[in-house]
N, C-alpha and C positions, 0 to 999 in steps of 0.2 A: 359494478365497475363503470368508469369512466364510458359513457358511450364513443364519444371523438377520438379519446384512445386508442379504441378495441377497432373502429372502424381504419383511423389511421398503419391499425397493423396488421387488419385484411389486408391491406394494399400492399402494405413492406412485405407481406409471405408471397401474395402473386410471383415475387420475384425470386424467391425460393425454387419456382421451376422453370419462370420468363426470364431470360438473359436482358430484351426490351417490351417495352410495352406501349400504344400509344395512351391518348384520356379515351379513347372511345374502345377500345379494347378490357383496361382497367373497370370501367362502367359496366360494360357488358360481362364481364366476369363476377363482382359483386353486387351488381342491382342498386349501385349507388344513384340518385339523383344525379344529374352532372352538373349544378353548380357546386353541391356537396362533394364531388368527387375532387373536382378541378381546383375547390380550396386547400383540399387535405393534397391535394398533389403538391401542388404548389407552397404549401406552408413543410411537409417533409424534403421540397425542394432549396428551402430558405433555410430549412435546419440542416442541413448537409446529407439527412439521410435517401435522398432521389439526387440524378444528375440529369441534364435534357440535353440532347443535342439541338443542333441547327434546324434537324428536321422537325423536330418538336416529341421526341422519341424519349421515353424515361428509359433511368433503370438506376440500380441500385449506386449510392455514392458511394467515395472512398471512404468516408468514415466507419463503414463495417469492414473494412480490413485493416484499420489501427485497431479500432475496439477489437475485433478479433484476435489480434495478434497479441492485444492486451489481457487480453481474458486467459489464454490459454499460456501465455508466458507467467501468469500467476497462477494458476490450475496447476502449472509443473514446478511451481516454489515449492508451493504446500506437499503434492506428493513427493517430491526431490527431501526436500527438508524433514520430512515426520520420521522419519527411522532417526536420523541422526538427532532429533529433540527429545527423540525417546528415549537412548543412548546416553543423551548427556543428564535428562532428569537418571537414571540407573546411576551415574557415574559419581553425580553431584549431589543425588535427591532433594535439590529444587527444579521449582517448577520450570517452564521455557516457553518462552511465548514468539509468536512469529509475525510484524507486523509489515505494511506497504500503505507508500504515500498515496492519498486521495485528495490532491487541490492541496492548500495549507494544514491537512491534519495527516495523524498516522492512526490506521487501522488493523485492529487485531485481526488475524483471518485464521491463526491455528495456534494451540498450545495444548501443552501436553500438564498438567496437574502432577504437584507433588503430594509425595502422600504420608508427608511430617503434619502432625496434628496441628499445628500452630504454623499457618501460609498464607498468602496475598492472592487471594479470587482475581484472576479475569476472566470477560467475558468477552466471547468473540462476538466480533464486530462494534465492539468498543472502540471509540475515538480517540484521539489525544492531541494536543497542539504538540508540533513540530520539535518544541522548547521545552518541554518539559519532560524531564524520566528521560533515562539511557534508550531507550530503543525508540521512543519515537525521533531522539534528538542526534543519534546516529544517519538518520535520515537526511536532515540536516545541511549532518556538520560535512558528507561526500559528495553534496548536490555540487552542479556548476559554480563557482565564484557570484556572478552574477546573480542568478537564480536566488541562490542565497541570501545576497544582498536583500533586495527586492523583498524576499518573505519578512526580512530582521527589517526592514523602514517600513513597511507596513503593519509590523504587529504589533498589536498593544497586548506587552506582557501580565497574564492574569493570576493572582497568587493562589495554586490551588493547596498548597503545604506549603509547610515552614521550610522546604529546601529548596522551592520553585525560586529560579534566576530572579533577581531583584530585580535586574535592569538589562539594557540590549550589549552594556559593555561589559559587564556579566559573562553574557551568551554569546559573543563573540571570543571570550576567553577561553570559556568551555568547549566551545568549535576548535579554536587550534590546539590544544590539549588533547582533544578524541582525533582531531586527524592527525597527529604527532604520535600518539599511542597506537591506533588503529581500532583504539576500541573506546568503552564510555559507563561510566560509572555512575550512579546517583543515589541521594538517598533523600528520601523523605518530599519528591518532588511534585508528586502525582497525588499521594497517599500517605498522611504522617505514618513514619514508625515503617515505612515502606523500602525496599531497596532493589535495583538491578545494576547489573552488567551487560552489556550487548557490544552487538560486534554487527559489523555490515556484511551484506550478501550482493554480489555484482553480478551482472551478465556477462555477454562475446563481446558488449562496445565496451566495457569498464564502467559503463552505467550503474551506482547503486542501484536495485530493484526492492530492496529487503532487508529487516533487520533482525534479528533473533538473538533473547536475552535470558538470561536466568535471573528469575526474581523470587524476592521472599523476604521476611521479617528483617530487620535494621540490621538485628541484635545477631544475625547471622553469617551478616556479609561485613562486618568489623572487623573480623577475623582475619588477619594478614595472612595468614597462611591459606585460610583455606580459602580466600578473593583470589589468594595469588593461582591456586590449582584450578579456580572456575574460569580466571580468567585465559590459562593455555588450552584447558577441555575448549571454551566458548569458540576464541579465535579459530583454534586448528576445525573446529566443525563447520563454522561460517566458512575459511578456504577453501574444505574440500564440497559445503555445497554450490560452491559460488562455480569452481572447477565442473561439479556437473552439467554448471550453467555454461558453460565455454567459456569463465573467464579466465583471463594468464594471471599467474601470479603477480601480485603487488609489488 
């Protein structure tokens, strides 16, 4: 392992039981050299993770109570969410997968597997661009205005199947369509011969956080009838986990 890492996060634990700390205190707790100590202070000082006061006095930055808030309001998606993903493969027997933005992509972090012989593998912690497949693009299409904007003029759209958006006026079509609908349909976007449905999951501000979708072979979600039955199972699950989440109805 990284040595500068590992030493950088003796320091960050000191304060695991130190509320503050001086540099000469910090030294004298791990036997750092002190120009060694006072760089790695200093440089977790410039990365947000230390604050100093006037008096020259560390202690932990605010950045570990976004991260934290951020961790653990995703920690209660997943378990919030997994009964009702399980629910809905029973219901629908396809799969359900459950992703969250990270920067410009979306990320699997739970799914539940169907267990029809013929189905569409993910694997958690799988990435996706924004723009492509129903549930990463549900993400998307609930972000800020702005926000949105921003990701659609800086992406350069990349063809991963023959149903991935051609172009950004495309994708800007498909945004008002899924926020019009409430939900997001794709085929063949991600994965030829591939298909999902998803639907968003909000917090207590109306923030998207989440998207969760039922996915599985082309040839099975053509079916008007039975898109039409995935897609009231899907929604009505996304509402009531988003409700767990404190959010008001839409």
């Amino acid at each position: 392992m990284n040595k500068t890492v590992l030493k950088s996060m003796e320091i960050i634990q000191l304060f695991f039981t130190e509320e503050k700390l001086t540099l000469l205190q910090m030294i004298e707790k791990t036997g750092l050299p002190k120009t060694s100590a006072y760089r790695m202070a200093e440089s977790l000082l410039e990365l947000g993770f230390l604050e100093k006061d006037q008096e020259g006095t560390y202690r932990l930055g605010l950045i570990f109570l976004a991260l934290g808030n951020l961790v653990a309001e995703r920690l209660d998606i997943r378990s919030i969410a997994l009964p009702y993903m399980q629910k809905l493969r029973k219901e629908t027997g396809e799969a359900v997968n459950l992703v969250i933005r990270d920067g410009d992509e979306a990320v699997y972090i739970e799914k539940v597997d169907t267990q029809e012989r013929v189905r569409v593998y993910t694997q958690i912690g799988r990435r996706a661009p924004l723009y492509g497949g129903a549930c990463p693009r549900i993400l998307l299409s609930f972000m800020e205005y702005a926000e949105q904007e921003r990701f659609i003029e800086s992406s350069e759209i990349v063809r991963y199947a023959k149903g991935t958006p051609k172009n950004k006026e495309e994708l800007r079509q498909l945004i008002e369509e899924t926020r019009k609908n409430g939900w997001s349909i794709s085929h063949s976007e991600l994965e030829d011969h591939s298909s999902a449905i998803a639907a968003p999951i909000f917090n207590h501000k109306g923030d998207v956080v989440a998207g969760i979708s039922l996915v599985g072979p082309e040839v099975r979600f053509q079916d008007e009838t039975h898109a039409k039955e995935m897609i009231e199972k899907l929604t009505e699950a996304s509402r009531q986990i988003s409700a767990e989440l404190g959010a008001v109805d839409r």
